[in-house]
C-alpha positions in Angstrom: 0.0 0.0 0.0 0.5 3.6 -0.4 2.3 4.1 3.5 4.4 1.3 2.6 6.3 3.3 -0.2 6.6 6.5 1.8 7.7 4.4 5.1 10.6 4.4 2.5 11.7 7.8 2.4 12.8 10.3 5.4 10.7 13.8 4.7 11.8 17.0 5.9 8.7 20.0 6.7 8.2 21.6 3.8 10.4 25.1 2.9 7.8 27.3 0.6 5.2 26.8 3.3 4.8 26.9 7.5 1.8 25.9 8.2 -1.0 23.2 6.2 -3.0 26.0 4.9 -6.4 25.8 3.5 -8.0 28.2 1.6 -11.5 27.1 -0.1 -10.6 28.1 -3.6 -7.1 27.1 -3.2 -5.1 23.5 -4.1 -1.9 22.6 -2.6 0.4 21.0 -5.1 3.4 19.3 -3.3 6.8 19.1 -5.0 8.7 16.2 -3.3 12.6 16.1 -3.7 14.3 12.7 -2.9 18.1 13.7 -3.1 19.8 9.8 -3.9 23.5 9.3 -3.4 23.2 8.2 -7.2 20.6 8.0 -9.4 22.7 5.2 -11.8 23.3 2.0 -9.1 21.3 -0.9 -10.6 20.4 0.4 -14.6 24.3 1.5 -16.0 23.8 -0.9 -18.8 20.0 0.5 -19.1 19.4 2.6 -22.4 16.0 4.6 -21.7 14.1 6.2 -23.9 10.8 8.1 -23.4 8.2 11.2 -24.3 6.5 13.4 -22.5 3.4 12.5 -23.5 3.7 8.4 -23.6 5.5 7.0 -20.4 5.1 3.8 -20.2 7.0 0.9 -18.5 7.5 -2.8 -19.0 8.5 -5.1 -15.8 10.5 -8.4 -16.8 9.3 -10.5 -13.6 11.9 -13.2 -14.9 15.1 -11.0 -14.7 13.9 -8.9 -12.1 14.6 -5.9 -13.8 12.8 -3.0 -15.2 13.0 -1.2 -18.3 12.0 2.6 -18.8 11.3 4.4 -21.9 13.3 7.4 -21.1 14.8 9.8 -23.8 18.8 9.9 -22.3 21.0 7.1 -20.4 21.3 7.5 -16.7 23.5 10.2 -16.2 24.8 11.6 -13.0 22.6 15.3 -13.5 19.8 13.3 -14.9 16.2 13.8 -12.9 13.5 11.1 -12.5 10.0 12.7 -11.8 6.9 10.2 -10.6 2.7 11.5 -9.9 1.1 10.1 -6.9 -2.5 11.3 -7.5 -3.2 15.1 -9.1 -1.2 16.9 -6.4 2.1 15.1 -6.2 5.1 14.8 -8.3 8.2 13.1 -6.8 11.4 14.1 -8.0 14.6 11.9 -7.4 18.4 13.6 -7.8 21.6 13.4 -7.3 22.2 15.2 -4.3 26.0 15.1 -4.9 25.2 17.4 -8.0 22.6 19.5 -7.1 22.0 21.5 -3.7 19.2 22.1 -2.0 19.1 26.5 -1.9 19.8 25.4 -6.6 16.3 23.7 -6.2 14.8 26.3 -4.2 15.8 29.0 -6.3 14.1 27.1 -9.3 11.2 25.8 -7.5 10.3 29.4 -6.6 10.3 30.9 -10.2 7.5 28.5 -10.7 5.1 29.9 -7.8 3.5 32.0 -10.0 2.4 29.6 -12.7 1.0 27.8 -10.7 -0.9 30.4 -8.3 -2.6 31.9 -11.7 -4.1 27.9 -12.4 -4.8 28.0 -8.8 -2.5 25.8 -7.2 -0.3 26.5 -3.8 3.5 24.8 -4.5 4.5 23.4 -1.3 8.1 22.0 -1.5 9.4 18.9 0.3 12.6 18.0 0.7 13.7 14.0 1.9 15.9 10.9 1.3 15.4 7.2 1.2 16.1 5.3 4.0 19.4 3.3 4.5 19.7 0.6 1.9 17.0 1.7 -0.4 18.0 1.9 -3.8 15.9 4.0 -6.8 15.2 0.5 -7.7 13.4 -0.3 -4.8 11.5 2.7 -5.0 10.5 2.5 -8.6 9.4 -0.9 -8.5 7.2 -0.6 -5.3 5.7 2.5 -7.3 5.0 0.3 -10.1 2.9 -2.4 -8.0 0.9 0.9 -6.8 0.5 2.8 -10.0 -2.2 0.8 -11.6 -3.8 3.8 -14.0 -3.2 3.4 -17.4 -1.9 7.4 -17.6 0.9 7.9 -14.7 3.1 11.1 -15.4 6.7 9.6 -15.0 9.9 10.1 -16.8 13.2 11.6 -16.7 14.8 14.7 -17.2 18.6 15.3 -18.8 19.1 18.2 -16.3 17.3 20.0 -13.4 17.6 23.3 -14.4 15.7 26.4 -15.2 14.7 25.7 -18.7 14.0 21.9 -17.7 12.4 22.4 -14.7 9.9 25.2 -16.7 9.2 22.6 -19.3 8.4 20.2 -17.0 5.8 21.5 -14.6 4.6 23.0 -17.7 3.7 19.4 -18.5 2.7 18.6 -15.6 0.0 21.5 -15.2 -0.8 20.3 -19.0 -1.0 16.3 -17.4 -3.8 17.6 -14.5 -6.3 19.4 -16.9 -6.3 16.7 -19.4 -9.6 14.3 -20.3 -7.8 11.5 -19.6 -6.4 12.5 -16.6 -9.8 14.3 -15.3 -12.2 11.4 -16.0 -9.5 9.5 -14.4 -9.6 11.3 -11.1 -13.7 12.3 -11.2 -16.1 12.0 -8.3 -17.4 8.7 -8.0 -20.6 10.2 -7.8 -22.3 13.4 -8.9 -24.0 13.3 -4.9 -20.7 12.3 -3.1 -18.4 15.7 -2.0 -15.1 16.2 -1.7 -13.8 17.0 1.5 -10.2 18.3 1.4 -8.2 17.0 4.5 -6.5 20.6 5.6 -10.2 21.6 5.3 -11.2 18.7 7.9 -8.2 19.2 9.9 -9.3 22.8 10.6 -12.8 22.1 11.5 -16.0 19.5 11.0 -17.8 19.7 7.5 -20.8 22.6 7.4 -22.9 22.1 10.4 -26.7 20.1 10.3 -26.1 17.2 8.3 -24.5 14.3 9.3 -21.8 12.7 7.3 -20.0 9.4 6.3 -16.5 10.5 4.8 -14.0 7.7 3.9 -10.3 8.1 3.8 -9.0 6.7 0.9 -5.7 6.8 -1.3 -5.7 6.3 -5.3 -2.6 4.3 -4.4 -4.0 2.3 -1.9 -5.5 -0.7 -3.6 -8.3 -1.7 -1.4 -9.7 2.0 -1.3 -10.9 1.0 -4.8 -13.4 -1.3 -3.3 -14.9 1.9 -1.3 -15.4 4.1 -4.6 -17.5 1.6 -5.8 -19.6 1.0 -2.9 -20.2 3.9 -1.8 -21.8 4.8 -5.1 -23.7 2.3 -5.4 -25.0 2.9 -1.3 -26.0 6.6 -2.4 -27.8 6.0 -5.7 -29.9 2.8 -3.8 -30.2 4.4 -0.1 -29.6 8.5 0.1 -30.6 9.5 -3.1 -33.3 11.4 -1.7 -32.3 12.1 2.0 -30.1 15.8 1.4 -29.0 15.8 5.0 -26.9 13.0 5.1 -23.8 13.3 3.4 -21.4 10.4 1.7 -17.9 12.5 1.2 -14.7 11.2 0.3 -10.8 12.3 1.2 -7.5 11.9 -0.6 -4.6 11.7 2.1 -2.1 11.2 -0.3 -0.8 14.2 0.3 -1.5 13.7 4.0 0.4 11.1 3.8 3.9 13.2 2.2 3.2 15.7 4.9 3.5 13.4 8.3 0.0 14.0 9.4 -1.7 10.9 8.5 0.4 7.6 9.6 -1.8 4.7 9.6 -3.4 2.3 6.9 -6.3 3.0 4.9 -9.1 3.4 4.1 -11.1 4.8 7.2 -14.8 5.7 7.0 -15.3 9.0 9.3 -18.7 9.5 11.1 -19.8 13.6 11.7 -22.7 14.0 13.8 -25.1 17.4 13.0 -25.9 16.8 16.9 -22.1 17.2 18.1 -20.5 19.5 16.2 -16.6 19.7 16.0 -16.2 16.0 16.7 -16.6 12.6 15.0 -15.9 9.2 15.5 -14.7 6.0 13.1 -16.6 4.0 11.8 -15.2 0.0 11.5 -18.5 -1.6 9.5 -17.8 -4.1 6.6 -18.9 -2.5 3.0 -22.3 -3.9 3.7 -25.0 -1.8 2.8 -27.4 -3.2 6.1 -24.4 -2.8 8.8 -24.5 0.8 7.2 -28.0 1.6 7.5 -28.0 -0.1 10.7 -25.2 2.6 11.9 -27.2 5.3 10.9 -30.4 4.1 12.2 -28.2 3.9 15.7 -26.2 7.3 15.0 -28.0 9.5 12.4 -30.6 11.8 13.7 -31.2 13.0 10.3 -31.5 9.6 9.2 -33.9 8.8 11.9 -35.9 12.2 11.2 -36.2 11.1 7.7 -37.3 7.3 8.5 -39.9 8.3 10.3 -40.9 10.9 7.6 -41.1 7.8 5.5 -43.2 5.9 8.2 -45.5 8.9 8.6 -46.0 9.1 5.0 -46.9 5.8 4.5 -49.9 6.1 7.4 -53.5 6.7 6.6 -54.3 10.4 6.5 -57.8 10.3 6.4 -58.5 11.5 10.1 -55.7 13.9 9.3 -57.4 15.8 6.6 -60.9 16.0 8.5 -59.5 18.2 11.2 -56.5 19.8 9.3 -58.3 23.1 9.8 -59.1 22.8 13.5 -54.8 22.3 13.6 -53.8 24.9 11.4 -56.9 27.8 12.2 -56.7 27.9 16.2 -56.2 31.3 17.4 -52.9 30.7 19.7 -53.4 34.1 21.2 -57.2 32.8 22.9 -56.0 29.5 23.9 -53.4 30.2 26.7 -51.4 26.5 26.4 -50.9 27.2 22.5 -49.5 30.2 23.2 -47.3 28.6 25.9 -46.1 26.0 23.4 -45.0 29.0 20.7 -43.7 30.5 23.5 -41.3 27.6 24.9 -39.1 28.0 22.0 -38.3 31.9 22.6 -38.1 31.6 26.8 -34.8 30.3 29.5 -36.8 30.2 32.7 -39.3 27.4 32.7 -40.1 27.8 36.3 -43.7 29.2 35.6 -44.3 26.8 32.5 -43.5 23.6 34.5 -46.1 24.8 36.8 -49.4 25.0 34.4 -48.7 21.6 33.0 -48.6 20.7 36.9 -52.5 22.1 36.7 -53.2 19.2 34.8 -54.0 15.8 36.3 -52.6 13.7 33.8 -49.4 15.4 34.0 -49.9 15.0 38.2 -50.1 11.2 37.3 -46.9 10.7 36.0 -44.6 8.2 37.3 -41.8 10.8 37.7 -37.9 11.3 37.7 -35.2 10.3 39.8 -31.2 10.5 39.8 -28.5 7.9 39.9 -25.1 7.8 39.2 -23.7 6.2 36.0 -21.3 3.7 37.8 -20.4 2.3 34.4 -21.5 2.2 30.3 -20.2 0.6 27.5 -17.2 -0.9 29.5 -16.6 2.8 31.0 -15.9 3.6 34.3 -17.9 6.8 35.1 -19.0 7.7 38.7 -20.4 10.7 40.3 -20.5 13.2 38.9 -22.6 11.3 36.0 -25.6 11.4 36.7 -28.9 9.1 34.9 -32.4 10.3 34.3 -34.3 7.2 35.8 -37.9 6.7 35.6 -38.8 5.6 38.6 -41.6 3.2 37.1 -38.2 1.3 36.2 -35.5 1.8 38.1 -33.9 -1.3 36.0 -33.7 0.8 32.8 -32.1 4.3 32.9 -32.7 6.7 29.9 -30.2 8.4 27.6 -30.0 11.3 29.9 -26.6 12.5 31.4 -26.9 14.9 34.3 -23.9 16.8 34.5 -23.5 18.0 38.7 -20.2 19.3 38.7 -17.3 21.2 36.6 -15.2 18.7 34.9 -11.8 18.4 34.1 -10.2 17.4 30.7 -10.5 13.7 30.7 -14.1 14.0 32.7 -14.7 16.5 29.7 -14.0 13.4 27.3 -16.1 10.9 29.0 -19.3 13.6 28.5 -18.1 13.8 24.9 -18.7 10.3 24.5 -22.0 9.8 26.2 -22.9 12.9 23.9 -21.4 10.8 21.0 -23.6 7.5 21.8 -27.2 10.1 22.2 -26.9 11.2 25.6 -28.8 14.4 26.0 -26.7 16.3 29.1 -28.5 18.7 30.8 -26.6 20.3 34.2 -28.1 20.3 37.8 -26.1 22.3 40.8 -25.0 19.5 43.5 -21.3 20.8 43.7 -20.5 23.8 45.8 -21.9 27.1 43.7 -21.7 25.3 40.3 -21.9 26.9 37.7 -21.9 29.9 39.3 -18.1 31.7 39.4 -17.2 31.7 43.1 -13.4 33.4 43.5 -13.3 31.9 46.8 -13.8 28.4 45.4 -11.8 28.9 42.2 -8.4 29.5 44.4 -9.0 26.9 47.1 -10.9 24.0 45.3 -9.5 22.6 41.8 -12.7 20.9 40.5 -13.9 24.6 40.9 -11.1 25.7 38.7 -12.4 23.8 35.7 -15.5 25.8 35.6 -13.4 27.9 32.9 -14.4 29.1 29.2 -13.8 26.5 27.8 -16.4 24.2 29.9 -18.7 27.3 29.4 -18.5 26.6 25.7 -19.1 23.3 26.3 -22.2 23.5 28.3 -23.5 25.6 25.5 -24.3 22.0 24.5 -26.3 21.1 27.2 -29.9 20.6 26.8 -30.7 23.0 29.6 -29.9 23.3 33.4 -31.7 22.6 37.2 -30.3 25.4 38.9 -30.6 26.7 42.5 -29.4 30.5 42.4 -32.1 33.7 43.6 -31.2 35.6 40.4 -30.8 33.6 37.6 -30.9 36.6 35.1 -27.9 37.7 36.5 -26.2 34.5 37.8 -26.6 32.3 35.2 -26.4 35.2 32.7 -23.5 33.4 31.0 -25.7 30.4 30.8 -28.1 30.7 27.8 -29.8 27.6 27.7 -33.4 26.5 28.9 -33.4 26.5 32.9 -35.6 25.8 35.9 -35.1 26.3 39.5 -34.5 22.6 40.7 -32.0 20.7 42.5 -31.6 16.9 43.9 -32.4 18.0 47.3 -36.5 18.6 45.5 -36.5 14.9 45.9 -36.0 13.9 49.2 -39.4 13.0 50.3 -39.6 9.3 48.8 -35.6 8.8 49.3 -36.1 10.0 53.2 -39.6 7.8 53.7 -37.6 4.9 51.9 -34.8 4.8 54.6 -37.3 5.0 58.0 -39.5 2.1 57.5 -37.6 0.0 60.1 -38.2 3.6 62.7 -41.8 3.9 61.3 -42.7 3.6 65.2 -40.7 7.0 66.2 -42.5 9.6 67.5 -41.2 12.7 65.0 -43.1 15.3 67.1 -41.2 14.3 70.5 -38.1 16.5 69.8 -36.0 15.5 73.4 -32.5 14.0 72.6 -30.6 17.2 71.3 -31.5 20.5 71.0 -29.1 21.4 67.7 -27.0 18.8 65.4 -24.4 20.0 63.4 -23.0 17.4 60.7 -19.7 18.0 59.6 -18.2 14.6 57.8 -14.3 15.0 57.6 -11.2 16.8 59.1 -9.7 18.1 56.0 -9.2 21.8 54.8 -11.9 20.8 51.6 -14.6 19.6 54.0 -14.1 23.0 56.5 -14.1 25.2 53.2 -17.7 23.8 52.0 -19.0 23.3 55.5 -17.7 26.3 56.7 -16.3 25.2 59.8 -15.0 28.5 61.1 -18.3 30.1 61.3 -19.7 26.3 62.6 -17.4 26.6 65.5 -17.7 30.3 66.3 -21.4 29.3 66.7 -20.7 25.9 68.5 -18.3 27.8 71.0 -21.4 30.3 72.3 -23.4 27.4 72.6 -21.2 25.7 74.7 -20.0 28.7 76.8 -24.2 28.9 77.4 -24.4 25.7 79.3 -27.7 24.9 78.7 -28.1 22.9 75.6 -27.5 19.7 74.6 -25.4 20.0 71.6 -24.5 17.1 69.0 -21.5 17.1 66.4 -21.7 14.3 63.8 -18.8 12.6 61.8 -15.3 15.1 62.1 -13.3 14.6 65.5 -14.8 16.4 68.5 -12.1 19.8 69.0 -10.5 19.1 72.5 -12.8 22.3 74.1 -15.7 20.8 73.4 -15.3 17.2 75.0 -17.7 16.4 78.0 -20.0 19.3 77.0 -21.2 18.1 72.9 -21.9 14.9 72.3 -20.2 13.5 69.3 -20.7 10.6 67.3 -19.1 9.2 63.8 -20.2 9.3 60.8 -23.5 7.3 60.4 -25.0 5.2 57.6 -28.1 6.9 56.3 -30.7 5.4 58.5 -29.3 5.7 61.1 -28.1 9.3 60.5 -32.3 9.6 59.9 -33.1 8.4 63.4 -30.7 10.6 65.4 -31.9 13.2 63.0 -35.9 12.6 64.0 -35.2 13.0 67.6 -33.0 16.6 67.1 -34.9 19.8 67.4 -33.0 21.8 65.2 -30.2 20.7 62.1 -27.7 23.8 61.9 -26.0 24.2 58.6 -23.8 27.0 58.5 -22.6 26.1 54.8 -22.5 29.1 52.1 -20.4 26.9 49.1 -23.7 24.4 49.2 -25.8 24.3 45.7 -28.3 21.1 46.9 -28.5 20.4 50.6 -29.9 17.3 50.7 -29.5 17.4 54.1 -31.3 20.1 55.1 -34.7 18.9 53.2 -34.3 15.5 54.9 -34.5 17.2 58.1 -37.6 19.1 57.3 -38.7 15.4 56.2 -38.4 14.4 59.4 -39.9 17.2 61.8 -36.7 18.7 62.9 -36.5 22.5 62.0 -33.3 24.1 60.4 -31.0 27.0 61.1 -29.4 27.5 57.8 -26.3 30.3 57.1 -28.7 33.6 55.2 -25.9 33.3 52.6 -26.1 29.8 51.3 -26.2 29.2 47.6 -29.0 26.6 47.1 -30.9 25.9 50.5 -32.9 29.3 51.2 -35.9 28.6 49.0 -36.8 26.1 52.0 -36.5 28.1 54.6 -39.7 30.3 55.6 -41.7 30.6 59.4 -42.7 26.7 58.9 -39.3 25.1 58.5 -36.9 27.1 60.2 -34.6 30.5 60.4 -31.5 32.0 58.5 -28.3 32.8 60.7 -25.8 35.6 59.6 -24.2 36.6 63.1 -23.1 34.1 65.7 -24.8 36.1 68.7 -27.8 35.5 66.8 -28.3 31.8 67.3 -29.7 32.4 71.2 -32.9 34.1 69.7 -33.1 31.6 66.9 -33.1 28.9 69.3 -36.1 30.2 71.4 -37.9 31.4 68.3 -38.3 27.8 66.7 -39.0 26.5 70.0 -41.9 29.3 70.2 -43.3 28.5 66.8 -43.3 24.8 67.1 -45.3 24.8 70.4 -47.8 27.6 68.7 -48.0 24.8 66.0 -46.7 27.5 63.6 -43.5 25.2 62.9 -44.4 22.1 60.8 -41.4 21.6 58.3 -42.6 18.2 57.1 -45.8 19.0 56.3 -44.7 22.2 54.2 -41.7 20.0 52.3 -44.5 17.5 51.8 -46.9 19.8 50.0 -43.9 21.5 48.2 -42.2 18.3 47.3 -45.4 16.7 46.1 -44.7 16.4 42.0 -40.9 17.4 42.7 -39.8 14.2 40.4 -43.1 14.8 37.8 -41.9 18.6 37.4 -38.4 16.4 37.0 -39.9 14.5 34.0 -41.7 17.4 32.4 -38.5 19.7 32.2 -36.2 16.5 30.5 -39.1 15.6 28.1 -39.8 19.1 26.9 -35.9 19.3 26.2 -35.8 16.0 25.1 -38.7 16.9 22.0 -37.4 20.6 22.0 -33.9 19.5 20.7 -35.6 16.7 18.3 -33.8 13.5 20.2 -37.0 11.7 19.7 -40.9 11.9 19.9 -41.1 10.1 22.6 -39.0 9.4 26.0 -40.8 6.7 27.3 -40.0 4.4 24.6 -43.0 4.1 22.7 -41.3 4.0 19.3 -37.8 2.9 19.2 -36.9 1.8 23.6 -33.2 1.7 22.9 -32.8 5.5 21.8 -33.9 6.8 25.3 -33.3 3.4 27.5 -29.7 1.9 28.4 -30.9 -1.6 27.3 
């Protein structure tokens, strides 16, 4: 093959040109000069004799020799010249005659011929490898050359005169009939995709596209001409927005930019733009439709265009004009609908399809963490939608809970890649909110940088937990709903206290405050705020008249024989010491989701939450609890929530209960509408084809 004959030489970058340019109306013509210690070794006793414009060659397989119709003997100034496809012409010389700056000088005069046709020379120079003779190289360009019209020869001299006549010849070889219907598109539907166009970016954005790799001196690339002919004239004739292309690397090849075998057969996605993968099918035309039925929105878009065609439309037509005459602007949900497509906050939208009982009746949404997919190793913080009518079979849905770093940033590329559809939800500290604080202190913080901004631009939309999301989450112009993890804590909290079903929640007499503060390193004190925990803790204490509980980090030497302290606690029994605590005191700020501070209002105990925290203070109001901002403050607090609850004013579980009610329905209803917003299917639950939305 091809790489086998260039695996030959030793190429240097090129000297006309720095960088692979590509410029749309532009062709790069590569001159490639192979200086040989001699050009005569092996054919002294060889008389050639050629013309320009019939080179051919006959092999003599018996005497292992070759013999060249060239027009002098080898001579120690003569020049041998060899095509590789449209855009290559090899030169062999003697290097002991000529030097490099001669060649240069010559090349150069030529740059203008050839930027009036055009054509960009880029010059190469190189040398065969140790022990490879102009033999060896001629005859392993004979086994590849199998057109009937290669443009090979020799050349008395390499000088200006000579070197004029022959790339006039060889501009005259390119634009011949011959050499054109030789080199034409296999196809009048299949494009041309030149690789420094590819290297730079993907092809135009909203199709998706199969482009194969190929060389015209790679033998079996023949074999993917042909078929991928005849797979666009039988199957994508008439589907415009999926794409067969095709790409010489030849050239590729000469430059050092494309080192393996060929050919390859590129997949572009419309739906992940910038990126594509390989595809490794057989040339068989099912596996191929099989891959885009799997890969292929547009495809898909268009089989079901088929399908619908194909239906009856009878009951269509009778009520055509009750679909296409409604007045949007008297029918409020019509309106909404037009509406969702031009709005980011979907707070007050999720709420009026709550208004409807069907939409009350849904099974609902829940979270769990991707532990592994397609022999991947994922882990929090990847995140699956799960309908919790099956818990066995999570949907293509990624939730995305934290800032991710490079190699985190690859594994959400691939989920994207397999037709995941990522939508963000704040669990980790203020994410995606830019906290200075957290950016110097935390690293995962640091990778919420432009780059990941850009990134999220491709997310389907985001559960957030901020008070201003206009100017917040300003940076963040996607569809978005006020929503976190710690919404669904009713069911989760209910689940793990049916072997404590017998506890009395109202009978509040164990501890007055709990403060849970898992680990002793500088990370854990930074997000639980420890300093302003202990500040608080230390009053307490120096009060004398409370019984005080610290769960999980090691008990501070003060404090021993005046807080109670136990470890940290599995999550039922953390529940039960919880249910028999008057008050949970969270002092956090960097907190987006505090799941713990919903499954105390789950379980009767009021909360005393820090007034700056990111994501807790929608839940806290004169039913569940207080905010904190001073330390003297927490005396008052303490008295006030004993007040209320006696008055009967304090009830957190029964407000969390009311408020949580369709927390995993409004779940649903936010991933569906993005789910049919951003076309990934008609239908989530599976109705049409299960293994597009369910991990099977």
């Amino acid at each position: 093959m091809f790489l086998d004959f260039v695996k030959l030489l030793t190429l240097q970058t090129s000297l006309l040109s720095s960088l692979i340019e590509y410029e749309p109306t532009i062709t790069n013509v590569n001159i490639i000069m192979i200086g040989m210690n001699s050009i005569i070794p092996g054919y002294e006793s060889l008389n050639w004799f050629s013309n320009q414009n019939n080179n051919q060659y006959a092999t003599n397989d018996d005497e292992k020799c070759i013999n060249f119709k060239i027009s002098q003997a080898l001579q120690w100034n003569t020049v041998l010249f060899q095509n590789f496809g449209l855009d290559n012409l090899v030169i062999y010389y003697n290097q002991q005659h000529y030097t490099k700056q001669e060649i240069i000088d010559i090349v150069q005069t030529q740059e203008q011929n050839f930027k009036v046709k055009k054509l960009k020379l880029r010059l190469y120079f190189g040398e065969p490898k140790q022990n490879v003779s102009i033999k060896k190289l001629f005859e392993q360009y004979l086994y590849l050359s199998k057109q009937d019209i290669p443009f090979s020869g020799s050349f008395e001299a390499f000088n200006f005169d000579y070197a004029d006549q022959l790339f006039q010849n060889f501009l005259k070889w390119r634009i011949s009939n011959q050499t054109q219907s030789y080199y034409k598109i296999p196809h009048p539907k299949i494009k041309e995709y030149k690789n420094e166009f590819l290297e730079r970016g993907p092809p135009p954005l909203f199709n998706d596209y199969l482009i194969y790799l190929y060389s015209d001196y790679d033998i079996k690339s023949l074999q993917y001409h042909e078929f991928f002919k005849n797979f666009q004239q039988q199957h994508l004739l008439n589907i415009t927005s999926v794409v067969i292309g095709y790409t010489d690397l030849t050239s590729s090849i000469f430059w050092g930019i494309w080192r393996y075998s060929l050919p390859f057969v590129r997949f572009y996605s419309a739906k992940l733009p910038g990126y594509f993968s390989y595809n490794y099918e057989p040339l068989d035309a099912g596996k191929y439709l099989d891959y885009l039925n799997k890969n292929s929105k547009n495809y898909q878009a268009n089989q079901r265009l088929v399908n619908y065609q194909l239906q009856d439309k009878s009951q269509l037509e009778k009520t055509w004009h009750k679909r296409h005459c409604e007045n949007r602007d008297k029918i409020p949900k019509l309106l909404m609908e037009w509406f969702l497509y031009e709005i980011q906050d979907y707070d007050k939208i999720i709420d009026l399809y709550l208004q409807e009982e069907k939409y009350q009746k849904l099974t609902g949404f829940g979270l769990a963490v991707i532990d592994k997919y397609d022999n991947q190793t994922f882990g929090q913080p990847f995140f699956y939608g799960m309908n919790k009518a099956n818990n066995s079979s999570p949907m293509r849905v990624l939730m995305m809970a934290q800032p991710q770093g490079p190699a985190s940033r690859k594994q959400t590329l691939y989920l994207m890649s397999k037709g995941f559809m990522v939508m963000g939800i704040s669990s980790y500290r203020s994410f995606p909110v830019f906290n200075k604080f957290e950016n110097d202190t935390d690293w995962t913080m640091q990778c919420l940088d432009r780059t990941y901004f850009e990134l999220m631009k491709n997310f389907a939309g985001f559960f957030h937990n901020v008070r201003n999301p206009n100017q917040e989450l300003k940076n963040i112009v996607i569809p978005r709903i006020n929503f976190a993890h710690s919404d669904m804590m009713l069911d989760y909290t209910k689940a793990h206290m049916k072997d404590h079903e017998d506890l009395n929640l109202t009978a509040k007499n164990k501890y007055d405050i709990a403060f849970s503060m898992l680990g002793n390193k500088t990370w854990h004190e930074n997000t639980k705020n420890w300093t302003f925990g202990q500040e608080v803790y230390d009053k307490l204490v120096q009060a004398g008249k409370y019984k005080i509980l610290l769960i999980g980090r090691d008990l501070p030497e003060r404090w021993v024989g005046k807080v109670d302290h136990v470890p940290q606690l599995n999550q039922s029994e953390f529940f039960k010491t919880l249910a028999v605590t008057n008050i949970l005191f969270i002092p956090s700020v960097s907190d987006a989701s505090p799941r713990i501070l919903t499954q105390a209002l789950c379980l009767e105990t009021a909360v005393i939450v820090n007034k700056y925290i990111v994501g807790g203070w929608k839940y806290i109001n004169e039913q569940t609890g207080s905010f904190i901002d001073q330390s003297d403050e927490i005396f008052g607090l303490i008295d006030d929530i004993r007040d209320r609850r006696e008055k009967g004013i304090l009830q957190p579980r029964k407000w969390f209960s009311e408020f949580a009610k369709y927390s995993h329905q409004r779940f649903q209803i936010m991933i569906e509408l993005m789910w049919f917003k951003y076309g990934y299917d008609f239908d989530i639950n599976g109705l049409e084809k299960i293994y597009d939305k369910y991990i099977i």
